[in-house]
C-alpha positions as a printed Julia matrix, in Angstrom:
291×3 Matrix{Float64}:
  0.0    0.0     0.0
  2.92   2.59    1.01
  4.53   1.49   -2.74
  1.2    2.38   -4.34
  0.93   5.63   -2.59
  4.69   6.79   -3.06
  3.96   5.72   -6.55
  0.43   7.85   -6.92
  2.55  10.84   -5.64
  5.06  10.55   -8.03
  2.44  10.67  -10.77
  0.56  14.21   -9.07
  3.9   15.45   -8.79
  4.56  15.04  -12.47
  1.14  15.86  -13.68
  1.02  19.12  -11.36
  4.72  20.01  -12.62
  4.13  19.75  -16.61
  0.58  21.44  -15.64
  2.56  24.58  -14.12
  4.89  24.54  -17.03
  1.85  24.66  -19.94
  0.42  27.67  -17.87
  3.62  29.5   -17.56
  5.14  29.1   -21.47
  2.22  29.85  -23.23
  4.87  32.06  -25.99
  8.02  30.34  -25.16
 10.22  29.46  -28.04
  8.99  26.68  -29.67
 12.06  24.33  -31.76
 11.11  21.62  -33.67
  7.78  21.77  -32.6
  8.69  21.37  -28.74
  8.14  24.24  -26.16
 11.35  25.16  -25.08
  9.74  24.87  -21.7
  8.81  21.28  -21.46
 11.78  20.34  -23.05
 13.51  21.77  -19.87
 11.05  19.92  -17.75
 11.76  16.26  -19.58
 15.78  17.15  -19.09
 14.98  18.18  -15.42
 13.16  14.94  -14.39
 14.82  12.46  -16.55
 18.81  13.44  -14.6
 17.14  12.57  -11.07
 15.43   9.11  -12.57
 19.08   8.27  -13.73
 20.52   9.25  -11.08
 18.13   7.73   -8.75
 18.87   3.55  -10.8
 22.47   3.91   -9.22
 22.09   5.61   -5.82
 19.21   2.46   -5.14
 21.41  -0.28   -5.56
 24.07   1.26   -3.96
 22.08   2.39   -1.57
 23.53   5.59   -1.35
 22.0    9.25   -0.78
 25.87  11.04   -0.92
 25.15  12.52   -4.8
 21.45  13.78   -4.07
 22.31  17.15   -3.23
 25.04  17.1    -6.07
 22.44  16.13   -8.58
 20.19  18.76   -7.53
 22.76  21.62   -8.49
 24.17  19.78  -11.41
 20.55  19.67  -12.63
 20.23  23.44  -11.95
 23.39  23.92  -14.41
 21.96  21.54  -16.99
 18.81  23.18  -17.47
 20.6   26.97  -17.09
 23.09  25.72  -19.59
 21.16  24.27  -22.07
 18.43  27.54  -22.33
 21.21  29.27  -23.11
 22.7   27.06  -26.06
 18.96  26.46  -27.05
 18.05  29.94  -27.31
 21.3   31.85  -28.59
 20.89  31.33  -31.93
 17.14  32.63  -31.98
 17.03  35.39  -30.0
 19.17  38.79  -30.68
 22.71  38.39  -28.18
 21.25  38.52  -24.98
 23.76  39.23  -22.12
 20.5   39.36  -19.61
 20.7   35.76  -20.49
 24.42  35.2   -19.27
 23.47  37.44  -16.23
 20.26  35.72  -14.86
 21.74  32.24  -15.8
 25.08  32.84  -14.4
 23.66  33.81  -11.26
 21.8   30.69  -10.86
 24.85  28.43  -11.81
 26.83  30.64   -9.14
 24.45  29.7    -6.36
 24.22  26.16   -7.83
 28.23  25.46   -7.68
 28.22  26.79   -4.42
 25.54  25.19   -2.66
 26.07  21.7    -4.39
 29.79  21.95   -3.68
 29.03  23.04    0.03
 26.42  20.41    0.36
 28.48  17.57   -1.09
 31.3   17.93    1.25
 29.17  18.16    4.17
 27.92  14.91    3.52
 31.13  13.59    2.51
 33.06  14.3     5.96
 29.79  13.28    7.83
 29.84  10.31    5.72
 25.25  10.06    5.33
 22.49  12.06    5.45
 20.59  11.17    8.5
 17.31  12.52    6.29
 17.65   9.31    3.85
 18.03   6.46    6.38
 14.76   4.94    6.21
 13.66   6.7     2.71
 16.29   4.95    0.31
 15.84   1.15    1.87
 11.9    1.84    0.06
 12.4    2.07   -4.02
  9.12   3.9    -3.94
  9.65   6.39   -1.87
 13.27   6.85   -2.96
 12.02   7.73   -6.36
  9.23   9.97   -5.37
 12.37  11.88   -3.58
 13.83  12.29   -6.45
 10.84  12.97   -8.33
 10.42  15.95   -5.84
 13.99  17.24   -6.56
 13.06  17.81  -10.08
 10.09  19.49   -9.26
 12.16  21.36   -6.97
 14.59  22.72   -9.64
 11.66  23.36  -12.52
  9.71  25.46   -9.9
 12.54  27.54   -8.27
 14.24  28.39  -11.44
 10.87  28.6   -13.31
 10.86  32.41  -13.44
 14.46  32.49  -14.76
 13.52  29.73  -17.49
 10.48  31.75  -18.69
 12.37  34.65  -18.95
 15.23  33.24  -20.85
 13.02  31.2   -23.23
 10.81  34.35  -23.82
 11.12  35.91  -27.87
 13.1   38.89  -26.3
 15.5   37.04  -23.73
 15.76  38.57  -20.67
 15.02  42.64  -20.41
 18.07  44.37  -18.81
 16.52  47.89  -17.11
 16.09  48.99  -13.8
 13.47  46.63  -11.99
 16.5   43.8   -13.34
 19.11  45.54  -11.3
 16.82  46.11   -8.16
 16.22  42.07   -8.76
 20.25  41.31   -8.65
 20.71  43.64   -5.79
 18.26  41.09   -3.88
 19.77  38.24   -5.49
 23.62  39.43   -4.02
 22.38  40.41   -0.65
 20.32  36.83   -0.04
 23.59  34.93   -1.55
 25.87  36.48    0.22
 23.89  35.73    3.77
 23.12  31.97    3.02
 26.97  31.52    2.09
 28.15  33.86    5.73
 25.47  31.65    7.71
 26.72  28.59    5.95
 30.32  29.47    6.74
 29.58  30.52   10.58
 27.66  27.42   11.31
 30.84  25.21    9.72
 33.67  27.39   12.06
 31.14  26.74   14.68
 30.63  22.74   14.22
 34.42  22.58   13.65
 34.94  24.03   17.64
 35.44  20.68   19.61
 33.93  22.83   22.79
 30.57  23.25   20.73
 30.04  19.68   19.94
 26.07  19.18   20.54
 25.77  22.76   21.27
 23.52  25.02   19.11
 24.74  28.23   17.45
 23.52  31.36   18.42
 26.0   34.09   17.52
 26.57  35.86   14.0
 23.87  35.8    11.62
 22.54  32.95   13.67
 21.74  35.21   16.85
 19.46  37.39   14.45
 17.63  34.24   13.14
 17.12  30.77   13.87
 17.45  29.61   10.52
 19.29  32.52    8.26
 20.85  30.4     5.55
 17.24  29.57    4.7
 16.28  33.25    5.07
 18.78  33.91    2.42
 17.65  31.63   -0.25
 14.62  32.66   -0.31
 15.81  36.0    -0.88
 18.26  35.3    -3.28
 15.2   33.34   -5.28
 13.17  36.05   -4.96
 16.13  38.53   -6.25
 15.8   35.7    -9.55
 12.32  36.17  -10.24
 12.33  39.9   -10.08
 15.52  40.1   -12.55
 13.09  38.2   -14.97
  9.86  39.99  -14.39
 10.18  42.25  -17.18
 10.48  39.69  -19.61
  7.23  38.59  -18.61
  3.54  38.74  -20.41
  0.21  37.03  -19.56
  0.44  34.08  -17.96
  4.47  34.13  -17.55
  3.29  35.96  -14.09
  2.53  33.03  -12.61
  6.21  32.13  -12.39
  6.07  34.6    -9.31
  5.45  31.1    -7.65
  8.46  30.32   -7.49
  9.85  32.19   -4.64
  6.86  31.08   -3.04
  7.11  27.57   -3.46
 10.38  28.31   -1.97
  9.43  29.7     1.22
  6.62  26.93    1.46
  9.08  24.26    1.0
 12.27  25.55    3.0
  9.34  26.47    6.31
  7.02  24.34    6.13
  8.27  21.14    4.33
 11.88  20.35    4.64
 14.19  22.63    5.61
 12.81  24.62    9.14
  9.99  22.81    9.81
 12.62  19.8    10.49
 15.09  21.22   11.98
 12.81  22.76   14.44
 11.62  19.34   15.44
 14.78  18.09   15.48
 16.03  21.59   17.86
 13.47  20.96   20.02
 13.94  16.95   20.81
 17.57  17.57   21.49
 17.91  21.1    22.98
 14.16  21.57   24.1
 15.16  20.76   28.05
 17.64  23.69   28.05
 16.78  26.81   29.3
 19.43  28.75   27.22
 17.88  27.54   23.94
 13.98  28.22   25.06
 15.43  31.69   25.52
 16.67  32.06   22.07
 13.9   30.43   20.78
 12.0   33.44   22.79
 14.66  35.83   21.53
 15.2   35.56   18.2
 13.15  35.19   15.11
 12.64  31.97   13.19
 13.33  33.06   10.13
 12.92  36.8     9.04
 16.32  38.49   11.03
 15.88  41.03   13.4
 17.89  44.14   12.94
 18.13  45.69   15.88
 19.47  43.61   18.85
């Protein structure tokens, strides 16, 4: 029965997925008769279902998060091929793209060697001993990289490319200032992990004393910095790519990302006074300025 469910989620994931990308491509390029689009969305899903034949009988989650920004790349990289030979030299193109494969290389790289040193992710213990639910994992991770770099895509694979003017720079001023705090909170937590004195302690100072969870604040920001470089590239139904900073913050809160590690915050720290009073203290996500 769990097989059959995994299975039937898999399936709404897909169908929901290639419904969001008909809605939001309605004039991308079309190439020998293919939407630029869903072309994207078949390359985006068909990496994690390779990936995911090797990583189940080797039982081995290590190359998830790798795949996940090498898919990011693939899909940036191949718009741009795809589309240079259509539209008028587009350096909007390089720009939006080569801020996504930035983040990508950076999180995938950081990611990877995390795992590496630790040696698992504790997330896939019980999830990649079921084929089923395994797959529908990586099923989500395509999903994952359509929707968050949806409003990029659309923009790229629009007739004019991506429109360079002011509302564009606003967009990679947000994009900068949400990179640059994910990779400061990313590096802070690491010095602080690598203290012997702080083993099983939880960080509170730097970034991290302003929010409980500001690596995730920053991605979100940094996503939303994405989809406003590409707004003005948009028409009719492209706005509905403004999802995808949204279906960021859903899934990084309330999905995966905060919503677990507050469990998992609470279990092990949750009889400590000191943490109940920086729970108290500082904000979950959103920092607070002012101390």
């Amino acid at each position: 029965m769990k097989h059959l469910t995994n299975l039937a989620i898999v399936l709404v994931v897909l169908l929901f997925t290639k419904t969001y990308a008909d809605l939001i491509s309605f004039n991308s390029l079309v190439m020998d008769e293919w939407n630029l689009m869903l072309r994207i969305l078949l390359i985006a899903f068909t990496i994690q279902w390779v990936a995911f034949i090797p990583a189940f009988i080797f039982q081995t989650e290590k190359f998830y998060d790798l795949i996940g920004s090498l898919t990011y790349l693939s899909v940036c990289v191949y718009s741009l091929f795809a589309t240079q030979s259509i539209q008028n030299e587009s350096y909007g193109n390089l720009l939006l793209a080569g801020a996504i494969i930035v983040w990508a290389i950076r999180l995938g790289s950081f990611l990877f060697a995390r795992v590496h040193k630790t040696g698992k992710d504790g997330r896939f213990d019980s999830i990649k001993t079921s084929y089923s639910q395994f797959l529908m994992t990586w099923t989500l991770q395509g999903m994952w990289v359509f929707i968050c770099s949806s409003a990029a895509l659309v923009a790229i694979s629009s007739p004019t490319g991506v429109v360079v003017n002011n509302i564009f720079i606003a967009g990679l001023a947000v994009f900068i200032i949400g990179f640059a705090i994910e990779v400061i909170a990313d590096n802070q937590k690491s010095k602080f992990r690598l203290d012997e004195k702080n083993r099983d302690m939880f960080i509170n100072e730097g970034l991290w004393s302003r929010s409980r969870h500001p690596n995730y604040f920053g991605e979100i920001m940094l996503w939303t910095g994405i989809t406003i470089m590409s707004i003005p590239s948009f028409a009719g139904l492209n706005f509905l790519a403004l999802f995808s900073p949204v279906f960021t913050y859903l899934l990084l809160n309330h999905i995966s990302g905060v919503r677990i590690l507050e469990a998992r915050g609470n279990e092990k720290w949750g009889n400590l006074n000191e943490y109940q009073d920086y729970k108290k203290q500082t904000p979950k996500l959103i920092p607070k300025i002012f101390s």
